[in-house]
C-alpha positions as CSV (number, residue, x, y, z in Angstrom):
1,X,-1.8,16.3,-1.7
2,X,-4.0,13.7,0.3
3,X,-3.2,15.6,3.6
4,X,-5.8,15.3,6.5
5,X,-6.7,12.2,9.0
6,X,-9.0,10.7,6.0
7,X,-5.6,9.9,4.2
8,X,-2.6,7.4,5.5
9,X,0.0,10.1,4.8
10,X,0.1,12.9,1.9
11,X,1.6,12.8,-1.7
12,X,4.0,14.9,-3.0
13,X,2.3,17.0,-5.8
14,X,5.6,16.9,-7.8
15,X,4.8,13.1,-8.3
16,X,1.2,13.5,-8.8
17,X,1.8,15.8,-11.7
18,X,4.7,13.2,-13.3
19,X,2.3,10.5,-12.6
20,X,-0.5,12.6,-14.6
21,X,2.1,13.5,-17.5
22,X,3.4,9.5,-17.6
23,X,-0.3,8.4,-18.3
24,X,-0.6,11.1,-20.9
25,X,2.4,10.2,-23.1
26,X,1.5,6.6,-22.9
27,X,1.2,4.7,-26.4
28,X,-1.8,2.9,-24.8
29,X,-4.2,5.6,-24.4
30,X,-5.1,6.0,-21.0
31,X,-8.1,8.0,-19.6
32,X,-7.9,7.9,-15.8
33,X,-5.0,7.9,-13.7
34,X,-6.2,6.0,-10.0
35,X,-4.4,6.7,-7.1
36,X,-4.4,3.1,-5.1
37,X,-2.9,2.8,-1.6
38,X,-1.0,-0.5,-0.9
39,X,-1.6,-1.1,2.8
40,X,1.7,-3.6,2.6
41,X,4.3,-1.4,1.5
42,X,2.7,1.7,2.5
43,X,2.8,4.1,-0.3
44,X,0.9,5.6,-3.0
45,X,1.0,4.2,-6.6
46,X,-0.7,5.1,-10.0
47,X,-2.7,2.8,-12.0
48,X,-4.0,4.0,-15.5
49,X,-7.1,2.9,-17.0
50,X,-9.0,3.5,-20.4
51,X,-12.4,2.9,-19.0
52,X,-14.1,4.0,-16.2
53,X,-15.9,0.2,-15.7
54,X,-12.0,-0.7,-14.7
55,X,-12.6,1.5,-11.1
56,X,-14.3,-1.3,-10.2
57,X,-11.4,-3.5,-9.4
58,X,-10.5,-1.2,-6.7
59,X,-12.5,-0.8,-3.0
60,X,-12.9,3.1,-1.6
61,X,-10.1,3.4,1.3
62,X,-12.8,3.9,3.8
63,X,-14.1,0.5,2.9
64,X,-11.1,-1.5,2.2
65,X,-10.3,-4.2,3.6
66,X,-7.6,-5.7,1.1
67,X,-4.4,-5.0,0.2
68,X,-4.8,-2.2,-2.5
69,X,-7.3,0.4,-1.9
70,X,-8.5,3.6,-4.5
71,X,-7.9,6.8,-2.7
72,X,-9.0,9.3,-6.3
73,X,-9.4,8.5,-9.6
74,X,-8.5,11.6,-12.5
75,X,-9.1,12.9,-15.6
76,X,-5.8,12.7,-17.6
77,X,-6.6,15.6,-19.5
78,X,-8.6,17.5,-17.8
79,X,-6.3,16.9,-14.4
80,X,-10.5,17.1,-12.4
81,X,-11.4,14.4,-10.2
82,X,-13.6,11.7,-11.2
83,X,-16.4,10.5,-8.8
């Protein structure tokens, strides 16, 4: 996943689908599972959220400038992309 020059490297889809599975079985009740890029250490990570208004704490790639950027943002459920 995430191949192409638009992306800093790609994402195994074997982890994108444990990631998608983790945020699903949480006690919590998660709705989204974000995608962030940290610029320091150079790899992928999730972050889940209940709310879409939490996207917000997270800069598009193409515009980042910080630390953590949001590459995607799914649906738990319905595994679609959110835009």
């Amino acid at each position: 996943m995430f191949n192409g020059p638009d992306f800093p490297k790609s994402l195994d889809e074997n982890v994108f689908n444990s990631w998608l599975e983790n945020g699903r079985l949480d006690k919590l009740g998660y709705q989204y599972l974000l995608i962030i890029w940290d610029e320091y250490d150079s790899q992928y990570r999730p972050v889940y959220a209940a709310h879409r208004g939490e996207f917000g704490r997270y800069q598009r790639y193409a515009s980042s400038v910080g630390r953590e950027s949001l590459i995607a943002a799914y649906d738990l459920y319905s595994e679609s992309k959110v835009g």
